[in-house]
BAKOL-383621 format. One record per residue (C-alpha): residue in three letters; x, y, z. Coordinates in steps of 0.1 Angstrom, whole numbers. Layout:
N
 type     u     v     w
  ALA     X     Y     Z
...
This chain:
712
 type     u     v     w
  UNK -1220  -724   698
  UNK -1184  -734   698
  UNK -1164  -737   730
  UNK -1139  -703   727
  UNK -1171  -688   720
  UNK -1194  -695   748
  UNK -1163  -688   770
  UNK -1158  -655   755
  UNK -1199  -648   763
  UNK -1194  -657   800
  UNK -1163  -637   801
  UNK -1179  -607   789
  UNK -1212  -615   810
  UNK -1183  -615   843
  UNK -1174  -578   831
  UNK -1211  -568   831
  UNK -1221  -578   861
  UNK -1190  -558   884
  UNK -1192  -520   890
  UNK -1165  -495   880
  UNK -1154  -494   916
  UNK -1146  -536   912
  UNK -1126  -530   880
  UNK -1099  -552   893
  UNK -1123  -583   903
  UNK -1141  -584   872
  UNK -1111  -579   850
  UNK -1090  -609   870
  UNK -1126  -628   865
  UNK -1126  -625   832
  UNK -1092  -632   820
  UNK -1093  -661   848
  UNK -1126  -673   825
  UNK -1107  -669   795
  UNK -1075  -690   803
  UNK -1096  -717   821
  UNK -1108  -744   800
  UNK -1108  -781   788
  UNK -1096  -793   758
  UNK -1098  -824   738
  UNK -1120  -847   760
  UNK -1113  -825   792
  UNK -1078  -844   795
  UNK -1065  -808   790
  UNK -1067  -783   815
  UNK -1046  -753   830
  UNK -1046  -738   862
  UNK -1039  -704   868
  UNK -1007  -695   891
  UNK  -979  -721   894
  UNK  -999  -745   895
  UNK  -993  -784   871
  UNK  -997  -775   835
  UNK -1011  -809   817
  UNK -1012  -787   780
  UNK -1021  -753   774
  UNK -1047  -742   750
  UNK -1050  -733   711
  UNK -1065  -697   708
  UNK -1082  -700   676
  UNK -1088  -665   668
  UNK -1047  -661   666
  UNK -1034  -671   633
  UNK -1018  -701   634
  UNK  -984  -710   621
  UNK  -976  -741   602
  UNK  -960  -768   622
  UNK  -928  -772   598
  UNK  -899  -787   619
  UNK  -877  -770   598
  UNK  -897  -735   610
  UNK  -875  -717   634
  UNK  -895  -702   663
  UNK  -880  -678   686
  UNK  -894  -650   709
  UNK  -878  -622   729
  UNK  -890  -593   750
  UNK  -876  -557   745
  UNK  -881  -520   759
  UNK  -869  -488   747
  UNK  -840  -492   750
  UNK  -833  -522   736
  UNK  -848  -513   703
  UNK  -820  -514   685
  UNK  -807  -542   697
  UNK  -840  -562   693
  UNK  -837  -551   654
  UNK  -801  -561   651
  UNK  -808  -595   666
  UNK  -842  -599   642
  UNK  -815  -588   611
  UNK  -792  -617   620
  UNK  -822  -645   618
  UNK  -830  -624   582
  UNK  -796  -634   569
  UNK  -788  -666   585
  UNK  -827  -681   589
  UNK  -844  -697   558
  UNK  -878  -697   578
  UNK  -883  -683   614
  UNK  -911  -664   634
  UNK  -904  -642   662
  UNK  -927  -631   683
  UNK  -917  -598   704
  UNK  -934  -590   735
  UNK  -927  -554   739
  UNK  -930  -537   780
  UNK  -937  -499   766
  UNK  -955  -479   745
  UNK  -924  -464   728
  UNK  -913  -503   720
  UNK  -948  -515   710
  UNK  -952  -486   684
  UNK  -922  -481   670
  UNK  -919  -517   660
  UNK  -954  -523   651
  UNK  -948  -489   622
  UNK  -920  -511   609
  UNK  -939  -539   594
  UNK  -911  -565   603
  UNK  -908  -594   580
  UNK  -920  -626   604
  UNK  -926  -612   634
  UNK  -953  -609   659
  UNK  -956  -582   683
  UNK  -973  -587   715
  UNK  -983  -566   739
  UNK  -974  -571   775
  UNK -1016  -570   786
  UNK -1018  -606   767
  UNK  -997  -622   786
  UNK -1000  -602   824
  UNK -1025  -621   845
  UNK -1033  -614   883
  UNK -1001  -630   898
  UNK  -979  -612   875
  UNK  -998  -581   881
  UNK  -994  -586   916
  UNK  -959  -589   916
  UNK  -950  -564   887
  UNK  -946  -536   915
  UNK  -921  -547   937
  UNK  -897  -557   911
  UNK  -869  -536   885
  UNK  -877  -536   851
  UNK  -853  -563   846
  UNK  -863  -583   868
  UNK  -898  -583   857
  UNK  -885  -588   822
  UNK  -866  -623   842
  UNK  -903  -629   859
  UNK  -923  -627   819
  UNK  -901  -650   799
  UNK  -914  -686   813
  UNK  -950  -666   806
  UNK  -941  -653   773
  UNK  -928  -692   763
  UNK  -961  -705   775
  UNK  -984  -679   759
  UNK  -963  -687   723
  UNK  -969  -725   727
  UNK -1004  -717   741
  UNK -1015  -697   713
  UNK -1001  -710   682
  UNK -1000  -741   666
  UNK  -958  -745   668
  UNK  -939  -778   683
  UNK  -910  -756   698
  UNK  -904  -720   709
  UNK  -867  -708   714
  UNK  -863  -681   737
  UNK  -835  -654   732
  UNK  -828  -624   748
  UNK  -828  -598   723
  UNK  -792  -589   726
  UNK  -782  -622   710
  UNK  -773  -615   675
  UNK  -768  -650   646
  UNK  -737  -656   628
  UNK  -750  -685   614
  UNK  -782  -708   606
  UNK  -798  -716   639
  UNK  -804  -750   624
  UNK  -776  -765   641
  UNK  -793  -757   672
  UNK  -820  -776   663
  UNK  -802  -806   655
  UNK  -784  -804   686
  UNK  -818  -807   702
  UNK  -836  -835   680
  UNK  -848  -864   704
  UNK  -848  -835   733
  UNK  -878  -816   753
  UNK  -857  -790   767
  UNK  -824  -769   755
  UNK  -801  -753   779
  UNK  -770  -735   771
  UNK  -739  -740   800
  UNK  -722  -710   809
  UNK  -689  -719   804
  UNK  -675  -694   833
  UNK  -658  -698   866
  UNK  -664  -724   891
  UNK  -676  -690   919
  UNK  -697  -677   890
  UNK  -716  -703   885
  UNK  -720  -717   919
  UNK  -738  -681   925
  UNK  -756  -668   892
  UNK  -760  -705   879
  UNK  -748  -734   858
  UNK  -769  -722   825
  UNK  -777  -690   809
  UNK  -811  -677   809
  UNK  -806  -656   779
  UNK  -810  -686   754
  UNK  -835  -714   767
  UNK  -858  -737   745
  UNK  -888  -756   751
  UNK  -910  -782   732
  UNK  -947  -783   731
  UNK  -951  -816   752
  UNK  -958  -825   784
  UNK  -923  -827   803
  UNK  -914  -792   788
  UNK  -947  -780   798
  UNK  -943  -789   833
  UNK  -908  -773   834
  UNK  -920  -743   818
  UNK  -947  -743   851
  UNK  -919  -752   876
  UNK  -901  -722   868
  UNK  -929  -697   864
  UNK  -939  -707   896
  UNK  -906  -703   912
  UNK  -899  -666   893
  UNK  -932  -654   903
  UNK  -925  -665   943
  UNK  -886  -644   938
  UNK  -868  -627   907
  UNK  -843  -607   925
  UNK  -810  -593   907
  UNK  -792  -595   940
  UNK  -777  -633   943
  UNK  -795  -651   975
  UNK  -770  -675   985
  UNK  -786  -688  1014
  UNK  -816  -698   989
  UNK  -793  -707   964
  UNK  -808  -684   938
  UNK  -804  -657   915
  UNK  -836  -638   893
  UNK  -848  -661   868
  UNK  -809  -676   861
  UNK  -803  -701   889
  UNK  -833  -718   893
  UNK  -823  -735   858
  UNK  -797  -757   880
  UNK  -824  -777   890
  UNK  -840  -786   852
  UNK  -816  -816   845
  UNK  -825  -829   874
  UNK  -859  -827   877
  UNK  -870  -832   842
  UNK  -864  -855   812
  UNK  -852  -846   784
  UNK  -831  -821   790
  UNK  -799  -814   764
  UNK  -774  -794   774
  UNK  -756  -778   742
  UNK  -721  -788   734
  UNK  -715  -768   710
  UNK  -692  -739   718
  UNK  -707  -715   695
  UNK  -744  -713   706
  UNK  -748  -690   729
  UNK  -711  -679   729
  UNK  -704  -645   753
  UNK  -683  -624   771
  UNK  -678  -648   801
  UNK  -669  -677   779
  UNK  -651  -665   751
  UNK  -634  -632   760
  UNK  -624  -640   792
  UNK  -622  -670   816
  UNK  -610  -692   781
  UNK  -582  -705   765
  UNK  -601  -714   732
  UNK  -588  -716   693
  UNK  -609  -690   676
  UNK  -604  -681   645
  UNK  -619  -676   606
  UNK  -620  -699   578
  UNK  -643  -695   545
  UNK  -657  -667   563
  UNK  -673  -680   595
  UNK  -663  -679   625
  UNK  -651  -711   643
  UNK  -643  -716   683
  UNK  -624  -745   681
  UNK  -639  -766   653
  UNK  -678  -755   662
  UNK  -687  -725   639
  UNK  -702  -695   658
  UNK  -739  -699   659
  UNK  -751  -669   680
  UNK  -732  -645   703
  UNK  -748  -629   733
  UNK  -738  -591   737
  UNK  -746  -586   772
  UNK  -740  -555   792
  UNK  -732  -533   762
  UNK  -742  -496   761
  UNK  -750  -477   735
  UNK  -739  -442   736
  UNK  -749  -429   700
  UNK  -745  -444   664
  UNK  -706  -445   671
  UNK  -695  -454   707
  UNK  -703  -480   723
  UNK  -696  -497   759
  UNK  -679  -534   750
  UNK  -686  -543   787
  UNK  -703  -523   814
  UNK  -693  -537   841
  UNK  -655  -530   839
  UNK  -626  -528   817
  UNK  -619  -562   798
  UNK  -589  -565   776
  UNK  -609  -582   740
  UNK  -589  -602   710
  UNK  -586  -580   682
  UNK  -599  -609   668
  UNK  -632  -612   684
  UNK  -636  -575   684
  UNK  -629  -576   650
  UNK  -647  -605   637
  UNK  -678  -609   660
  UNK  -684  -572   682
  UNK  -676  -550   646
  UNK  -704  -568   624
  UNK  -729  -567   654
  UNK  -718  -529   659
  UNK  -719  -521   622
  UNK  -754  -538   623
  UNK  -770  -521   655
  UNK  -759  -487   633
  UNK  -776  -505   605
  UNK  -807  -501   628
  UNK  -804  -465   638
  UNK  -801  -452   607
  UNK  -838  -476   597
  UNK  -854  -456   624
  UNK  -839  -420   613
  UNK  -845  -414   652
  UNK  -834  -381   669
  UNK  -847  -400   700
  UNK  -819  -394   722
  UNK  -842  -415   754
  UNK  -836  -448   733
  UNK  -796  -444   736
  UNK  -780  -451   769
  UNK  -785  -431   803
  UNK  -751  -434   812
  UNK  -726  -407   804
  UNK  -705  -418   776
  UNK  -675  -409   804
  UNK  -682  -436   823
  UNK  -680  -463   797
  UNK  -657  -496   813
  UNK  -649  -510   779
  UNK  -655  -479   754
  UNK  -657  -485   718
  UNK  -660  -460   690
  UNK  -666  -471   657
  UNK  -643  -463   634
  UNK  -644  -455   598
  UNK  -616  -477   577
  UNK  -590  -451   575
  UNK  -591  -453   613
  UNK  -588  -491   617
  UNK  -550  -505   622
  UNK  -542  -538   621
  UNK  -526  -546   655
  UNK  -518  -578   672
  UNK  -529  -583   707
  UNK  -504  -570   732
  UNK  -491  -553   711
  UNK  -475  -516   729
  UNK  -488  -480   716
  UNK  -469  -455   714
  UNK  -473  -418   700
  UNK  -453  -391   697
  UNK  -450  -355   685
  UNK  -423  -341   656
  UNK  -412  -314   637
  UNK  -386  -308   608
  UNK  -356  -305   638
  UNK  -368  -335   658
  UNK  -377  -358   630
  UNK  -342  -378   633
  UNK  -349  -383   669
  UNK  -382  -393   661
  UNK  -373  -422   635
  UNK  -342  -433   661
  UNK  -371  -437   685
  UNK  -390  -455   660
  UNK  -361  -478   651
  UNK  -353  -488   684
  UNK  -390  -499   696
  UNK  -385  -521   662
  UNK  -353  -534   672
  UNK  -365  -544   706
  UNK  -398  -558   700
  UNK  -422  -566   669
  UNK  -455  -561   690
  UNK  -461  -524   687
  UNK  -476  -498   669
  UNK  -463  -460   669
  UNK  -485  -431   664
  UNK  -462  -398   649
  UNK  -486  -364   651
  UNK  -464  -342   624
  UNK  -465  -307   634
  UNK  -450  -296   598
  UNK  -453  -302   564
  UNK  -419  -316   557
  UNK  -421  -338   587
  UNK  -450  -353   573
  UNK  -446  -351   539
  UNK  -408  -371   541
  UNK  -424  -399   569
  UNK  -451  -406   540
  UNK  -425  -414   517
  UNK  -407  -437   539
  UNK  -442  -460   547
  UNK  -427  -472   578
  UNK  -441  -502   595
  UNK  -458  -502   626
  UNK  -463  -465   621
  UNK  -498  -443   617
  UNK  -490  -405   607
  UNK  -515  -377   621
  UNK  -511  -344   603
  UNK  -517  -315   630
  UNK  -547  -306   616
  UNK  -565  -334   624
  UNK  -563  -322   659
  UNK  -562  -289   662
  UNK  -591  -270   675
  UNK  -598  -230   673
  UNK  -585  -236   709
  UNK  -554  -247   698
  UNK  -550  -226   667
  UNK  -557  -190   692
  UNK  -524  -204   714
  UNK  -503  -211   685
  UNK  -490  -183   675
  UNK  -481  -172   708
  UNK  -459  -203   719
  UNK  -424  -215   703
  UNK  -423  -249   687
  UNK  -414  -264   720
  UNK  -441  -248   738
  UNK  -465  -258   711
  UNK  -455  -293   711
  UNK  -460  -295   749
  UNK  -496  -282   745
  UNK  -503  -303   720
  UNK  -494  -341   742
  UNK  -531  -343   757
  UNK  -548  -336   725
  UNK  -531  -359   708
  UNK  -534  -390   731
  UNK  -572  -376   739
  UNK  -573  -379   694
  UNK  -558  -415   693
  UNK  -579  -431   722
  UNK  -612  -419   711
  UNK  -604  -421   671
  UNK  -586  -456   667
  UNK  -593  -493   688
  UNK  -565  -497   710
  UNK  -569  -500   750
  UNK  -542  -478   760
  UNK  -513  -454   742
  UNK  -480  -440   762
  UNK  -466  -405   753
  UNK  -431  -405   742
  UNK  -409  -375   740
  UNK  -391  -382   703
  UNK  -358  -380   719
  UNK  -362  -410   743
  UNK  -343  -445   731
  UNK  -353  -479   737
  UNK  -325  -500   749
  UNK  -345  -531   755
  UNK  -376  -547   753
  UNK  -403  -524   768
  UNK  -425  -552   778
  UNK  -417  -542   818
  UNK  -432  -511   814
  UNK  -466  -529   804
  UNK  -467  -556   831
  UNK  -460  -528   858
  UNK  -491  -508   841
  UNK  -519  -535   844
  UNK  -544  -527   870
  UNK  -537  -489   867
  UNK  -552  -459   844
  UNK  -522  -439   841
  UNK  -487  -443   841
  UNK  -460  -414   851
  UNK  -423  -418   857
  UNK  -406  -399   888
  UNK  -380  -377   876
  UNK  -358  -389   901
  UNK  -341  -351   899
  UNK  -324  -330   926
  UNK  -350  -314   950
  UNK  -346  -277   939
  UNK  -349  -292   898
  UNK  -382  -309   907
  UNK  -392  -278   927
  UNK  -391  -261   897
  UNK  -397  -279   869
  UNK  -418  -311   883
  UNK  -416  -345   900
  UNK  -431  -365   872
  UNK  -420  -365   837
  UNK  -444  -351   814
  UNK  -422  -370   782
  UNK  -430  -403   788
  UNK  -467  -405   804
  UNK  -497  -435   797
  UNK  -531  -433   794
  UNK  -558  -461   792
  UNK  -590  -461   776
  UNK  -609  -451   806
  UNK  -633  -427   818
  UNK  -603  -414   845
  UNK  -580  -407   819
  UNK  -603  -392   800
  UNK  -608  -368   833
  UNK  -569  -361   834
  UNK  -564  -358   799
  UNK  -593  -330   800
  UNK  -578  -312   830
  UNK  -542  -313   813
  UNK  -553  -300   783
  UNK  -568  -271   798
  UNK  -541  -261   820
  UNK  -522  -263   792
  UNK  -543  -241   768
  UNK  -538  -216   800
  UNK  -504  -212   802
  UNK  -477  -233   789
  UNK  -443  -219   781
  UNK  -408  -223   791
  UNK  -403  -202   819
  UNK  -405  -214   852
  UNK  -431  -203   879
  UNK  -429  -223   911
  UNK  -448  -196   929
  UNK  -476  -207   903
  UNK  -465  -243   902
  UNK  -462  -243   870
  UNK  -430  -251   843
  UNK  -445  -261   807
  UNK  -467  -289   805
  UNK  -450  -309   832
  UNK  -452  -292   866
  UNK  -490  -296   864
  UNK  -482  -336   864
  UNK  -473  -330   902
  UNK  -511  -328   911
  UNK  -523  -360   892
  UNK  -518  -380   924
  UNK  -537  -361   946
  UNK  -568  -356   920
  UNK  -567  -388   904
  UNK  -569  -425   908
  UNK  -561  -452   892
  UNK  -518  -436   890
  UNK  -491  -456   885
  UNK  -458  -442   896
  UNK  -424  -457   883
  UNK  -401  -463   902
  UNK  -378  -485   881
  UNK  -344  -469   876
  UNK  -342  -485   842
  UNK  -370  -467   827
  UNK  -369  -432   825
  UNK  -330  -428   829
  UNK  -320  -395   818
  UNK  -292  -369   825
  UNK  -310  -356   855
  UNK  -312  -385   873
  UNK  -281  -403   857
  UNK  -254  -380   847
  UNK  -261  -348   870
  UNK  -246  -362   904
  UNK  -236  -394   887
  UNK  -250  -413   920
  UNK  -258  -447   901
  UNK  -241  -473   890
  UNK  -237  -477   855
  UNK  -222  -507   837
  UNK  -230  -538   809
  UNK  -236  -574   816
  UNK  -242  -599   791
  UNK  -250  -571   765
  UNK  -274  -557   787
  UNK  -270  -523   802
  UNK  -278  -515   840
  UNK  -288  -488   860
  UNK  -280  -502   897
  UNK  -293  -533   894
  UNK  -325  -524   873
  UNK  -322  -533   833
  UNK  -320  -498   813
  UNK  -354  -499   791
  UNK  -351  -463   776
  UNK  -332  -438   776
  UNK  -345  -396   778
  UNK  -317  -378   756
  UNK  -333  -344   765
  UNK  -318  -312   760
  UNK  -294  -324   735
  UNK  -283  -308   701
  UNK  -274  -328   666
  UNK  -256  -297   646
  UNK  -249  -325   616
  UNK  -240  -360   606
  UNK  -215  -358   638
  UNK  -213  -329   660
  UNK  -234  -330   690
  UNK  -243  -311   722
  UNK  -248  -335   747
  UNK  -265  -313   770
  UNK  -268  -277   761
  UNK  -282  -262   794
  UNK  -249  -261   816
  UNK  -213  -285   819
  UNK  -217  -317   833
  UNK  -192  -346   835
  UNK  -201  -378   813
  UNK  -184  -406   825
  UNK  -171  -430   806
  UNK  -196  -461   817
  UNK  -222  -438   805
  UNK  -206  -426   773
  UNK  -195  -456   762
  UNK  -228  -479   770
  UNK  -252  -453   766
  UNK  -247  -426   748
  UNK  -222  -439   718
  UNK  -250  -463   710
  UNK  -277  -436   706
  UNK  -253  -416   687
  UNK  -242  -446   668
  UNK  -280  -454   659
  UNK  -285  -415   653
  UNK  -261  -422   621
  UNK  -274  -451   610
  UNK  -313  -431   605
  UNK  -296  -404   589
  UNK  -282  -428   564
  UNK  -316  -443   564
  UNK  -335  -407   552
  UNK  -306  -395   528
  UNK  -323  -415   500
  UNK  -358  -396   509
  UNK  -342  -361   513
  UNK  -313  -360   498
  UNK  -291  -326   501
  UNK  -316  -315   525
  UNK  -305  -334   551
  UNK  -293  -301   568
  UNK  -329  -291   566
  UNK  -333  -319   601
  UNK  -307  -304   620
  UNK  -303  -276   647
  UNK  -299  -237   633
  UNK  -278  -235   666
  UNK  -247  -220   673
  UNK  -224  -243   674
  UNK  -197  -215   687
  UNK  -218  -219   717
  UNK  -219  -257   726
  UNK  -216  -270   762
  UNK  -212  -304   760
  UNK  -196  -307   728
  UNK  -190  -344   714
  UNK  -179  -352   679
  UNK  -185  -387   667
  UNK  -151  -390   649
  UNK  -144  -395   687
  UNK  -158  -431   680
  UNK  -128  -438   649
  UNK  -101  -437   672
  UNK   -98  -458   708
  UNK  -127  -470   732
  UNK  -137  -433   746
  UNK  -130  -434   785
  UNK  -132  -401   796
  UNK  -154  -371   803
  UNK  -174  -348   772
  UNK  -145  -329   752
  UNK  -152  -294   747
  UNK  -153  -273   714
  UNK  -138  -240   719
C-alpha cells in the first residue's frame, strides 16, 4: 500500500472513531493526518500552524502540471463581487500569456459556481474547504472578509506549490489586469526565490501600509521561499487587521512584507515600472513619461506589464468608481489608454455572464462614487487635453452671436478648453454644424429633454425655458461625456483674459458660484449668486444640487419676481446652496463676474487699463456679464434695456467697445454660413424704444469719452 494511501485509511479510521457531537475534533484530526507526512527519505516534513516548513508535499491524486519554466503560474482568490473582475484579469493572461495556469480559490458559493459553469480555459478552481485548516478556522471569525482574504493568500501560495508539480506560483489579486506578456516578470526574477513589487508611493504611505504591495507577490518552490511563505502565514494568522497598528509596525497582510529582504535570500525587488503599476504610483504621487508607441503602453521606457485597479466600484455595465476612496484628477492619457481597455473588458465579462444579478454589482449607491466614470459610447468621447476648462452653454436663433463671441474669446485667451453649446432651435444648431468649430461639442435639445421638460415648455418664454433647462444640461454633460468638472456660462458673458484663475480658485471645492455683488434691494429680489456663470464637479454633491435645482426649477421658473417666495427665475434659488450644501465655492474676485450691476449701476469701482490688461480695482477683469443687452443689427445696440444708466468712459472705452468690436468681427465670421439671413440672429425689438442706445459708427470718429448717447 502506497504512502497517500495508508494516510488516507488512518484519516478516515480518525473520522470513525469520533461521535457526531466531536465533529470538530475528528475533522481537525483528520485533515491534521492528511497534511502530516514525510517525504523523500523523511527529510521532508510539514508542521501544521506557523510552524518551519522544510518542503511541502506532492498530492498525487491532483493532476499535475508540467514543470515548463516558460509555464506561467498564477493564483488569485475572488468573491462575488469580484467576479467580474477575476474574469477580466483571467482575459488579459488569454491575450498576453502563451501558457499560464491559474488557479482561483473562490470564498462563496455564488463565486465557486458561477465560475466552475464557465469551463475557463487553464484554470483551476478551488474551493476555500482545501485550503482552511484549524488555525484558519479559528481565526476566520473575528476578521472582515478582506481581511481573511489578506490571512488565505500565504495558504493559497503554499497549497498551489504543495499540490502540484510547478517551480513557481505568482500570486495576483484578481483586480490586476495584463497589458502585456508576463514573461518579462519572469526574467526579472531568474536567479531569484522571491518577487516583490515596491510601492512606489509617499515616504508616510509607506512607512504605515508598507514598502511593497501585497497585491502582486511571487514565490519559488525551494527552500528559502518556503520558509518565507511560513514566516508570513504565521505572522497573518497571529494579526490581519485593515486598521494600520503603528505601534506594531503593521498593517493586514501588506507590512509584514518590509521584513522579507531582510530576513530572506533571494529576494528581487522589481525595477520595472510597469509591473504592478497603480493608482498610487502612476496617477498620482508621480512625475513619470507615459505614453504609447506601436501600441503598448510605456512608463518611461519599461512597457506596462500589468496594472492594479484597486478600489474601483462597479455600479452596472456603464459606470464605474475610478477611485473609491476620493476624487483623483487621472491623465486622459491613462484613463484613456490603460482604465478604458480594462473597463471595456470588465463589460466584456458581464455581457459572458448575461447576469441580471444585481448582488454581484457594487453596494454603494452610484451617488456616492469619488471618482465616477461612465462609459461612453464613441460619439460621446472628446478628445481633451488635461487641464483643459469646460464650458457649456445654452443658445437660441437671437443669442447665437453672443454665443460664438463667447466661444471666440475663450479661444483667444487660452487653447486648453472645450465648450459644450446645448441648441434650443433648429437654426441654431443647424448653422453651428456648418461652421465645425474647434473645441466645440453641439447638443440638440432633444437629447435632454424629458416629458418633464417637454410639460413646462410651452408654458415658459424662451428665456424662462433656457433658465430651466441649465441643470439638465450640466447634469447631461457630467454623466454623458469624461470630463471632471463643466462651468455654466450665460452666452452673453466675454472672456477678457485667461480664465485659468477661475480654476485654481475652484480646486478643493464641488461647486463654484459668483456673488452678484448687486445693490441690497436687487439681490433681495433677484438673488445673491449668479445663476449665469455657476460650476459643478463630478461629484456625488453636485449631483445633489443639480437634482434640487432642477426640480425647483421644473416648479416654478419665470420672470417675475417673488421675494415673498424667494424666488426670481432660476437664480434666487442659488441663495440656499450655502446653507444646504458643501463643498461651495464663493467668488469673490472682482474681475470675474463683472457685470453692469456691480460695475456700471453705482459705478463704485475703479476701472482702467495697464499694460493691455483691464482692471476692476486692483483684481484683473477675466469675464465680462453683458446681460440685458440688445444687438438690433450689424451696429445698433441697447446697452442695457431695463432702465438709463451712465456708462462712463473707462468702461466704454475698455470694456464694452471691445465686446462690441468682437461682436462685429463674429457676424462677419457667420455671413458666409447665413448669408442674407443674418437679420434672422438679431433682436425683433423695438428699437423706437431703446434705453441705452449705442451705435457703433460711434467707434469711426474720435476715442469715445463720454456717457451712452441716446436714440430718440
Amino acid at each position: 500500500m502506497s504512502r497517500e494511501n495508508f494516510i488516507t485509511k488512518v484519516a478516515n479510521y480518525i473520522k470513525n472513531i469520533f461521535t457526531d457531537e466531536e465533529t470538530d475534533i475528528k475533522e481537525d484530526l483528520a485533515s491534521d493526518v492528511q497534511l502530516y507526512f514525510t517525504y523523500e527519505n523523511n527529510e521532508s516534513k510539514h508542521i501544521l500552524d506557523g510552524v518551519e516548513t522544510q518542503e511541502f508535499s506532492r498530492n498525487l491524486e491532483q493532476e499535475q502540471v508540467s514543470k515548463d519554466p516558460a509555464l506561467h503560474h498564477f493564483c488569485t482568490i475572488v468573491g462575488k463581487e469580484y467576479l467580474f473582475k477575476v474574469l477580466a484579469f483571467h482575459q488579459s493572461l488569454q491575450k498576453n500569456s502563451d501558457s499560464f495556469k491559474l488557479w482561483i480559490c473562490c470564498i462563496d458559493e455564488i463565486a465557486y459556481v458561477s465560475l466552475s459553469g464557465m469551463e475557463l480555459d487553464s484554470v483551476e478552481i478551488i474551493t476555500l474547504d482545501k485550503i482552511e485548516d484549524r488555525a484558519l478556522l479559528k481565526v476566520k471569525g473575528d476578521r472582515k472578509t478582506n481581511e481573511y482574504c489578506w490571512t488565505l493568500k500565504a495558504p493559497l501560495i503554499q497549497y498551489v506549490l504543495d499540490n502540484y508539480g510547478v517551480n513557481d506560483c505568482i500570486y495576483c489579486d484578481s483586480d490586476i489586469y495584463f497589458f502585456s506578456d508576463p514573461s518579462q516578470i519572469y526574467h526579472e526574477w531568474e536567479g531569484y526565490s522571491i518577487f516583490l513589487c515596491p510601492q512606489r508611493d509617499l515616504e508616510w504611505v509607506e512607512n504605515m501600509y508598507g514598502k511593497y504591495q501585497a497585491g502582486l507577490i511571487g514565490f519559488k518552490n525551494d527552500e528559502n521561499a518556503r520558509k518565507c511563505l511560513t514566516f508570513w502565514r504565521s505572522k497573518c494568522l497571529e494579526w490581519c487587521s485593515g486598521t494600520p497598528d503603528t505601534d506594531n509596525n503593521r498593517f493586514g497582510d501588506q507590512k509584514y512584507i518590509d521584513e522579507f529582504p531582510l530576513m530572506f535570500e533571494g529576494v528581487k525587488i522589481s525595477e520595472n515600472l510597469g509591473v504592478d503599476a497603480a493608482p498610487w504610483n502612476l496617477v498620482y504621487n508621480n512625475y513619470y513619461n507615459i505614453y504609447e508607441k506601436d501600441s503598448c503602453m510605456y512608463i518611461e521606457n519599461h512597457k506596462l506589464v500589468a496594472f492594479h485597479f484597486a478600489c474601483i466600484n462597479i455600479f452596472n455595465d456603464s459606470e464605474f468608481d475610478l477611485w473609491n476612496f476620493n476624487y483623483i484628477p487621472i491623465q486622459s492619457i491613462i484613463k484613456n489608454k490603460i482604465y478604458l481597455p480594462y473597463l471595456t473588458a470588465i463589460r466584456e465579462c458581464i455581457d459572458k455572464m448575461k447576469s441580471s444579478m444585481n448582488f454581484l454589482y457594487s453596494k454603494t449607491d452610484v451617488t456616492e462614487a469619488k471618482t465616477y466614470y461612465k462609459y461612453l459610447l464613441p460619439k460621446y468621447r472628446v478628445d481633451i487635453e488635461d487641464d483643459s476648462y469646460c464650458f457649456c452653454t445654452i443658445v437660441s436663433k437671437e443669442y447665437l452671436i453672443r454665443g460664438l463671441t463667447l466661444y471666440y474669446s475663450m479661444k483667444k485667451n487660452t487653447e486648453k478648453f472645450h465648450f459644450w453649446m446645448c441648441c434650443v432651435d433648429d437654426i441654431s444648431y443647424s448653422t453651428l454644424s456648418n461652421m465645425e468649430l474647434e473645441n466645440v461639442t453641439l447638443i440638440p435639445l432633444q437629447d435632454i429633454e424629458d416629458d418633464e421638460i417637454r410639460a413646462v415648455k410651452e408654458k415658459r418664454d424662451m428665456n424662462e425655458f433656457c433658465w430651466t433647462l441649465k441643470a439638465p444640461l450640466v447634469d447631461y454633460i457630467l454623466k454623458n461625456f469624461d470630463i471632471d468638472g463643466v462651468i455654466y456660462c450665460d452666452a452673453d458673458l466675454f472672456f477678457f483674459d485667461d480664465p485659468k484663475t477661475i480654476f485654481e480658485n475652484w480646486k478643493g471645492y464641488y461647486i463654484y458660484i459668483c456673488r452678484q455683488r448687486g445693490a441690497s434691494e436687487l439681490e433681495r429680489v433677484h438673488g445673491g449668486f449668479q445663476a449665469g456663470f455657476i460650476g459643478f464637479k463630478k461629484e456625488a454633491e453636485s449631483f445633489r444640487v443639480l437634482d434640487w435645482w432642477r426640480k425647483k426649477c421644473i416648479e416654478w421658473c419665470f420672470d417675475d419676481p417673488q421675494p415673498e417666495f424667494e424666488r426670481w427665475g432660476d437664480q434666487k434659488y442659488l441663495d440656499e446652496i450655502p446653507m444646504k450644501f458643501i463643498g461651495i465655492k464663493i467668488e469673490n474676485n472682482l474681475g470675474i463676474n463683472a457685470a453692469p450691476w456691480n460695475v456700471v449701476f453705482n459705478n463704485d469701482y475703479k476701472i482702467e487699463k495697464i499694460n493691455d490688461k483691464v482692471y476692476v480695482e486692483n483684481d484683473e477683469l477675466i469675464f465680462y456679464h453683458f446681460g440685458s443687452m440688445v444687438f438690433y443689427n450689424e451696429n445698433e445696440y441697447d446697452l442695457w434695456k431695463l432702465r438709463p444708466l451712465t456708462f462712463n468712459g473707462n468702461i466704454i472705452n475698455n470694456i464694452y467697445i471691445p465686446y462690441i468690436n468682437a461682436v462685429r468681427d463674429t457676424t462677419q465670421k457667420l455671413k458666409p454660413y447665413v448669408g442674407s439671413y443674418i437679420e434672422e440672429f438679431y433682436s425683433n425689438n423695438d428699437i423706437n424704444k431703446v434705453v441705452n442706445y449705442f451705435n457703433s459708427k460711434f467707434l469711426q470718429s474720435e476715442e469715445v469719452d463720454y456717457g451712452c448717447r441716446r436714440k430718440f
